[in-house]
Structures are given as structure tokens and as C-alpha cells.
C-alpha positions in Angstrom: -53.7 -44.3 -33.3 -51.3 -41.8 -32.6 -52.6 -38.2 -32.3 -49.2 -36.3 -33.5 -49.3 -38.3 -37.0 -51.4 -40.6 -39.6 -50.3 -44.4 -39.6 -50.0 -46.5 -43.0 -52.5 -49.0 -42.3 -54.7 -52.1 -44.2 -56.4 -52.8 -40.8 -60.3 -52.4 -41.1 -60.5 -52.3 -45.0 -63.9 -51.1 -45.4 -65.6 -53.5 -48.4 -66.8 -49.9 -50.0 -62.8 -49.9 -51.1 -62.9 -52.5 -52.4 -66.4 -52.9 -55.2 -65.9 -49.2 -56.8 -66.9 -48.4 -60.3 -64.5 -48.4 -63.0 -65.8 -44.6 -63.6 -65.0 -43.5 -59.9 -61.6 -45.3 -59.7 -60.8 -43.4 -62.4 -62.1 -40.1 -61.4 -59.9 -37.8 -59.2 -62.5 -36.6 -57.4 -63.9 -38.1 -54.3 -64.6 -38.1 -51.3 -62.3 -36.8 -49.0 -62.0 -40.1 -46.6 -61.8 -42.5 -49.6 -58.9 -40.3 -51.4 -56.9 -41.0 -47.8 -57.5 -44.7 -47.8 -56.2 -44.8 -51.4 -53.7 -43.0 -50.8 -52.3 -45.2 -48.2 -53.2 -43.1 -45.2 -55.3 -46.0 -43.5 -58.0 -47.6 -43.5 -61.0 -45.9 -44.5 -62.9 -45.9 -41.3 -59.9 -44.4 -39.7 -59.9 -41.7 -42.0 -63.3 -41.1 -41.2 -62.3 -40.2 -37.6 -59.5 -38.8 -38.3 -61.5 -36.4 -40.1 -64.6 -36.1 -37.5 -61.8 -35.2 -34.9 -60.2 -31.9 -37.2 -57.2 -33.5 -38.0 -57.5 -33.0 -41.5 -57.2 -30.1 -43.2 -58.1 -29.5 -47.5 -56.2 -26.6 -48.7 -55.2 -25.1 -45.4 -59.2 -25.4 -44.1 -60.0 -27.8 -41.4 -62.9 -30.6 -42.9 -64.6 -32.6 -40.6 -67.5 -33.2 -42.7 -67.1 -36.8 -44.0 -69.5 -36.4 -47.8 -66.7 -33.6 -48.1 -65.4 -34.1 -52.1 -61.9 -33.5 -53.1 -60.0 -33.3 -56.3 -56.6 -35.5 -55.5 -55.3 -34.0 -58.8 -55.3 -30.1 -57.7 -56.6 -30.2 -53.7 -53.7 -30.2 -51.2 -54.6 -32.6 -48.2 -52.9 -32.6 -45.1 -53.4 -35.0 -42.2 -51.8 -33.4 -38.6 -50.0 -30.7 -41.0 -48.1 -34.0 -42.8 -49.1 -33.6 -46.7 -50.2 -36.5 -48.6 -48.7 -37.8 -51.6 -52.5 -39.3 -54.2 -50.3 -39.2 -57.1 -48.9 -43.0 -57.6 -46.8 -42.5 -60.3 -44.8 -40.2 -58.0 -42.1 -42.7 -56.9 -39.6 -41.8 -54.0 -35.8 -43.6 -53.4 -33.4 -43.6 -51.0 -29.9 -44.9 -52.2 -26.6 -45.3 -50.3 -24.2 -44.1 -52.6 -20.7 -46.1 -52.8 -17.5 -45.4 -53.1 -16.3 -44.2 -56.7 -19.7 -43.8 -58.4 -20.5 -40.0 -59.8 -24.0 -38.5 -58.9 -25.6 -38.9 -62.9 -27.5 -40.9 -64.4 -25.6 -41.2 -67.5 -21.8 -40.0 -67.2 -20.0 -39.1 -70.5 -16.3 -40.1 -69.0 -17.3 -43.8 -68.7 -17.2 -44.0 -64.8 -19.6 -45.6 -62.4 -23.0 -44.0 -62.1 -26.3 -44.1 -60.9 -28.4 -45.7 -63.6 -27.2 -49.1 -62.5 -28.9 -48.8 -59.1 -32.7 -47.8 -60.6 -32.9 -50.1 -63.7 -36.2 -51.0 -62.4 -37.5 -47.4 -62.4 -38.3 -45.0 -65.4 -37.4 -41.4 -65.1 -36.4 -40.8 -61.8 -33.0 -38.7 -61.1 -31.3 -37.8 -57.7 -31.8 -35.4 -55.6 -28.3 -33.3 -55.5 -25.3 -34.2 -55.6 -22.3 -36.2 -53.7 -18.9 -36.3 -55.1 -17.7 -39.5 -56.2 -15.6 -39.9 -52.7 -18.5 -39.2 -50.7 -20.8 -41.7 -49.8 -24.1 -42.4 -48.1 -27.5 -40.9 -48.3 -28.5 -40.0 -52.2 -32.5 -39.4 -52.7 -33.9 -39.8 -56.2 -37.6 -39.2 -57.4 -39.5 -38.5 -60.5 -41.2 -35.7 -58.9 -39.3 -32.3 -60.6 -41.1 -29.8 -58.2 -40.4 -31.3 -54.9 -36.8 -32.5 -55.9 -36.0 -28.7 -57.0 -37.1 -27.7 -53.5 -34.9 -30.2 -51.3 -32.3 -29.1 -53.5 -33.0 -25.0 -53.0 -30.6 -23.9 -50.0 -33.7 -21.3 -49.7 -36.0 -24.0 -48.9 -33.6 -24.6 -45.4 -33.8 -28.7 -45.9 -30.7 -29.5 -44.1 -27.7 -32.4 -44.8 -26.3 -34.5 -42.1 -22.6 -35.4 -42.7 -20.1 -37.3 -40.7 -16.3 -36.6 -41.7 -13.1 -38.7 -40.6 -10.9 -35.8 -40.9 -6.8 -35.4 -40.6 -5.8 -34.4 -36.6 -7.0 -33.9 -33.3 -9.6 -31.0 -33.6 -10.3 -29.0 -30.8 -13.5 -27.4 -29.7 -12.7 -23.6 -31.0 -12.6 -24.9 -34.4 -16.3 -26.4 -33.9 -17.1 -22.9 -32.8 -15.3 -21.7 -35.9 -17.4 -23.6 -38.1 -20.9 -22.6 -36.5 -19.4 -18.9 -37.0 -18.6 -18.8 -40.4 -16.1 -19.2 -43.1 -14.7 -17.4 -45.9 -14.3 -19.4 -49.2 -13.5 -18.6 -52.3 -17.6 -18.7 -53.7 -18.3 -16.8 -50.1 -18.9 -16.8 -46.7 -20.4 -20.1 -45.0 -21.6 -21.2 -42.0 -22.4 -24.8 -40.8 -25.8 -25.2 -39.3 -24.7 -27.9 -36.9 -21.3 -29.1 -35.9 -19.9 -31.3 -32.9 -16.9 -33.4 -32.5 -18.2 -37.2 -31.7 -15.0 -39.0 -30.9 -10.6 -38.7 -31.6 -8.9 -41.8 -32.7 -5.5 -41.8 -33.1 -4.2 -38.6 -35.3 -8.0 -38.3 -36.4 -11.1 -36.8 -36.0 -14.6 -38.2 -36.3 -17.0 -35.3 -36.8 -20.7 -34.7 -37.6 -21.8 -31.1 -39.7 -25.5 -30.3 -40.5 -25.8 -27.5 -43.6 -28.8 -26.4 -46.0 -26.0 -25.1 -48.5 -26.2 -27.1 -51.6 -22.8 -25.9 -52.9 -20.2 -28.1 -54.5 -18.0 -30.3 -52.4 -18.5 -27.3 -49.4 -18.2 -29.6 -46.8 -14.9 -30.9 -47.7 -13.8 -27.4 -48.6 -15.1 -26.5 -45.0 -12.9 -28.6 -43.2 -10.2 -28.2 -45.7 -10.4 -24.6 -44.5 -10.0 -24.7 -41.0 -6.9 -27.1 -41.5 -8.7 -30.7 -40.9 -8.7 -32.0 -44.3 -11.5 -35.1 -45.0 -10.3 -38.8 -45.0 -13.7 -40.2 -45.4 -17.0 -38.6 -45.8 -21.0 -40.0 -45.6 -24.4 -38.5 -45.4 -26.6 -39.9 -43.3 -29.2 -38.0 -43.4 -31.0 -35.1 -45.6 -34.2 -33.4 -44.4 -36.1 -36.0 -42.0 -34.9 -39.3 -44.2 -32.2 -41.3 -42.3 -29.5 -43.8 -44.0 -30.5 -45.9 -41.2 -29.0 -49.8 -42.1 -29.4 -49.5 -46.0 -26.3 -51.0 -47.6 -24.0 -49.5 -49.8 -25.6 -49.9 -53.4 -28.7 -50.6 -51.8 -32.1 -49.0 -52.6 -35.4 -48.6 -51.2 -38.7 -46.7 -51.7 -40.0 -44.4 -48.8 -42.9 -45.0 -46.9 -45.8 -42.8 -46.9 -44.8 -41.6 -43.6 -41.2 -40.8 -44.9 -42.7 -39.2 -48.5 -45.3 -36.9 -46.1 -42.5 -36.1 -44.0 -40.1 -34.9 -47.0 -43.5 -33.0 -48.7 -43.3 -31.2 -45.1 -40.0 -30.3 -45.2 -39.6 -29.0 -48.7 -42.7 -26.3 -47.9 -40.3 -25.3 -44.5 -42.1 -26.7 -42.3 -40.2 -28.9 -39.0 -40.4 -32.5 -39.7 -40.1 -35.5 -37.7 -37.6 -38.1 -38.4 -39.9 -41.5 -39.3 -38.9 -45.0 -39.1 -37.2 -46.2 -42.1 -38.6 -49.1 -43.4 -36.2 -52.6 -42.8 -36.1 -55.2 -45.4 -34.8 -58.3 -44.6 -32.2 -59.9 -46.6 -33.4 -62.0 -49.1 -37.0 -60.2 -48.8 -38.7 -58.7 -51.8 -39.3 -55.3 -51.9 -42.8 -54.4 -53.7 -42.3 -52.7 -57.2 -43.5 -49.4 -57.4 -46.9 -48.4 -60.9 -44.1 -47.3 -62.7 -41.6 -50.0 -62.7 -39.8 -51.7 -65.8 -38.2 -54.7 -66.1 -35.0 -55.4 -64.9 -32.5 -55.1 -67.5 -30.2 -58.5 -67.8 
């Protein structure tokens, strides 16, 4: 068990998960190390130590008392400072965005949009935005209060970008980047910036900002005389692309959902593993999928 974060595990299922009443399963009170297992934390007799060992805390106050009770609908419960997710109706998506389609679910000029990529969901809605050039990472969620915070440049959840842009940039321009520049809606400043390799007349660059503003890191490099050929996220907060393809889309793991709850209260987040599906393996269908539409 590693000591810096839970595990998702269904090792050592306890039978005491399994023959509950129909009255406590319904109940969202209960004790602390059962609310855990059912939330996907682990098994419940590794909650149990996870618990006896202070690694748990119930709304900011270490428990290590295992008949401690919470109340999953109201009590925040964190496990190594990562939060945990009881609600399963919450449902969390990573897309990679193509080419061409516009960041709406329902777009009134006709074009290519997102509703085709989550016709097994109900109600979720993405995260943000990325212009219809841009592709890459697009996160979408049914979970208003977290998606308003990963979208809040307050909230400091950063965007990683990598740009094919026009000409050979050179490092001062990097520097200018990290500095600051004036554009028309203000002054901006990338958070990270590094060149990663030259090809030809062409630059391959990667930029890290929080700013949520529209299109800003074309306008960036637009700015500074390196205009955008090509453009992808690959990363926003601690969720990776990693090898999702284009028009692909997958839920998060618990680890990934904890990590993202972390980041949107400003806290430093590790990176976790993205989960890899297999071609031609079927992904598991989340409480509060539909149908697919034919």
C-alpha cells in the first residue's frame, strides 16, 4: 500500500460489504470505513488501517477511530489530503477533442459538436473551452461546482499546451512569454513555457497557463510574432491526454477524480495513471448512463 496515496482496490472484500440491509444501503450515513470501501477507496479492511494509521481525515479532523459515523451526503472525507468522490451519480470524462468540432453540446450553426461523443451520458457538459482548431484534452462532468472551479483562473488549475508555431523561436522570446504580454483584454503571462524542438521553419513549443481566456494561447504566440500551425492540450490540472484517441472518451479513475477534487480546492496534485483500455475492450458504463442512440 502506498503511504503518499489510497489505491482503488476489490482485494480483501470483506463479506460485511456485501449482506447490508436495504435500509443502510440507502442511508448516507455510515460508518466512516464502509463509506470508503463504497466509494471505491479499497477494500474495507484496508480502510480500516488506513484509518488506525491517521491517514484519514473527516472535515479537516484526523479520525482514527474505526465505529466513527459519517454522513457521505454533507461530510468531506479525505484520505492522504486526496478528497473522495461518495456521490455516484457524479460522472467524470476525459475527451480528446478533434479537429473541426466546436466546444458545445448543441451548436446553433450546424457544425460538429460535442453531444456526439457522450450519447451514453445524461447531463454532463465540458469543462471550458477549445476552439474548434485546437485539439486535445476536453474534460466534461455533471458536477456544476467542481467544473466552475477548474474553469475559475482564480482557482490556479493550470493548461498544458503544445503549439507547432511559424519560425525558428529563440530563447528571449520564451523569456518574453514567462514575463508578460500586453493584449488587447490585458496583460498576460504564461505560467510555463519552453521550446522542445525546431523543425524546419517551425517551432514545436509547450506553454502552461491558469488563464481561461478565449483563444489566449494562440493570441500569445500570435503576439510575439510566432503565429500557431497546430495546437493540443495535453493536459489540464493533474489529468493527462496520455494515448486517448482523437474522438475517444473515457471516465476517470478514482485516483484521477480525487486528484482533480484536490486541485480545484488549490491544493498541489500529483499526476495519476490514466487508465488504458485496450482496443476492442469494453469500458464499464457509469449509474447514470442511457442508451446509446442508433
Amino acid at each position: 500500500m502506498n503511504n503518499e496515496e489510497y489505491e482503488i482496490s476489490i482485494d480483501e472484500i470483506d463479506k460485511r460489504d456485501v449482506f447490508e440491509t436495504e435500509e443502510a444501503a440507502t442511508s448516507s450515513v455510515m460508518r466512516l470505513q464502509k463509506a470508503m470501501a463504497h466509494a471505491g477507496v479499497a477494500s474495507r479492511r484496508v480502510c480500516e488501517e488506513l484509518i488506525t494509521k491517521g491517514k484519514v481525515k473527516v472535515n479537516g479532523k484526523v479520525i482514527t477511530e474505526l465505529g466513527s459515523r459519517v454522513d457521505t451526503a454533507v461530510d468531506k472525507v479525505t484520505v492522504n489530503g486526496t478528497p473522495i468522490q461518495f456521490d455516484s451519480t457524479r460522472v467524470y470524462l476525459a475527451l480528446n477533442k478533434p479537429m473541426g468540432v466546436v466546444s458545445s453540446m448543441s451548436d446553433d450553426m450546424g457544425r460538429p459538436d460535442l453531444q456526439q461523443f457522450v450519447l451514453d451520458y445524461n447531463h454532463v457538459y465540458n469543462v471550458g473551452r477549445l476552439d474548434a482548431e485546437t485539439t486535445g484534452l476536453l474534460l466534461l462532468t455533471n458536477d456544476g461546482d467542481l467544473a466552475n472551479k477548474l474553469a475559475h483562473p482564480k482557482f490556479g488549475v493550470t493548461k498544458t499546451y503544445v503549439a507547432r508555431v511559424a519560425g525558428i523561436m529563440p530563447l528571449s522570446v520564451i523569456q518574453q512569454l514567462l514575463e508578460g504580454i500586453e493584449l488587447e483584454d490585458g496583460e498576460i503571462a504564461a505560467d510555463k513555457a519552453h521550446i522542445i524542438d525546431h523543425k524546419g521553419d517551425e517551432t514545436l513549443v509547450e506553454i502552461v497557463l491558469h488563464s481561461g481566456r478565449n483563444r489566449i494561447v494562440r493570441r500569445m504566440l500570435e503576439a510575439v510574432g510566432h503565429p500557431v500551425r497546430g495546437l493540443v492540450r495535453k493536459q489540464f490540472g493533474p489529468i493527462h491526454l496520455g494515448t486517448l484517441r482523437p474522438g475517444d472518451v473515457r471516465q476517470l479513475n478514482k485516483m484521477e477524480v480525487g486528484a482533480l477534487l484536490k486541485a480545484a480546492d488549490g491544493k498541489n496534485a500529483r499526476t495519476p495513471r490514466p487508465e488504458q483500455v485496450r482496443p476492442g475492450k469494453k469500458r464499464p458504463q457509469p449509474a447514470n448512463a442511457k442508451s446509446k442512440r442508433r
